[in-house]
C-alpha positions in Angstrom: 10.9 1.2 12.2 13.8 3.2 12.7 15.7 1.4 9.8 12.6 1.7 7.7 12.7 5.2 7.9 16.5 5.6 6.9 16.0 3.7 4.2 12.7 5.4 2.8 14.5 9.0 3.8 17.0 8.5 1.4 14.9 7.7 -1.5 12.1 9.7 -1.1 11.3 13.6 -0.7 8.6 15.7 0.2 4.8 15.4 -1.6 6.2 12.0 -4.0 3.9 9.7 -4.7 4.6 5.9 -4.2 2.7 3.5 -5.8 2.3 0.8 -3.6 1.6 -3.2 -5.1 -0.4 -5.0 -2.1 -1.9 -8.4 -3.0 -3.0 -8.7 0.9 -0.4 -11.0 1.8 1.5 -10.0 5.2 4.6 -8.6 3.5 2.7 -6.1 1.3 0.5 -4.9 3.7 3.2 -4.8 6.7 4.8 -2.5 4.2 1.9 -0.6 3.3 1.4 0.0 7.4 5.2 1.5 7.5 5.2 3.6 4.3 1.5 5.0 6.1 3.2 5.2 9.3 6.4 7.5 7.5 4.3 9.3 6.1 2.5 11.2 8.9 6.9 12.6 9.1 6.8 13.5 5.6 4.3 13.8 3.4 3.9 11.7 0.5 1.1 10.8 -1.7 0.7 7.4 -1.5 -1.3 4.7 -4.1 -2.2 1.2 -2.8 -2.2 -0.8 -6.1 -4.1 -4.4 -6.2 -4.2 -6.7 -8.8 -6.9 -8.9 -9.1 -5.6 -11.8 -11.7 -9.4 -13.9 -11.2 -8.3 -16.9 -10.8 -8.8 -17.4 -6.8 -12.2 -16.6 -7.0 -13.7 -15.3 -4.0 -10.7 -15.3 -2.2 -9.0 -12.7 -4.7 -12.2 -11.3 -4.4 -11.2 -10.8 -0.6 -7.9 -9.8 -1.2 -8.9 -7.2 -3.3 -11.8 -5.7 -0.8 -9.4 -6.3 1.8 -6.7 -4.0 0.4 -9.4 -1.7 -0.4 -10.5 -1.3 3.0 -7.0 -1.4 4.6 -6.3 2.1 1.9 -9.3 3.4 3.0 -8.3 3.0 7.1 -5.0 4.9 6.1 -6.6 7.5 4.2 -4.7 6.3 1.4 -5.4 6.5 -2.6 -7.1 2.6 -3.7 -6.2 1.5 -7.8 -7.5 -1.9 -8.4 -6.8 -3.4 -11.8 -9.1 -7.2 -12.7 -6.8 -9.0 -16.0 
């Protein structure tokens, strides 16, 4: 984490919004869980965007409530585009 925070430090500043793409997969939402995690340090306002492309069916369907619900448990802003 420590290295996490160096890294986002130096990018970001206080009350920046970060838009966030998760598709549910364990990178995007490990990194969703350390941006949520940096920000109870500084405040940021923070987007979890999901794309669902519709062609996994009701597995994107779970991705996409899944990313939902994992914004939500953060207290985080939810965008969720279907194309």
């Amino acid at each position: 984490m420590q290295n996490v925070t160096e890294i986002l430090s130096a990018h970001l500043k206080k009350n920046d919004t970060v838009i966030l793409g998760v598709s549910g997969g364990p990178d995007s939402t490990c990194l969703a869980h350390l941006l949520a995690e940096f920000a109870k340090k500084m405040p940021l306002r923070i987007i979890l965007a999901h794309v669902h492309h519709g062609i996994r069916g009701a597995e994107a369907d779970r991705d996409e409530r899944f990313v939902h619900e994992l914004a939500h448990s953060y207290g985080l802003i939810f965008e969720s585009r279907r194309v």
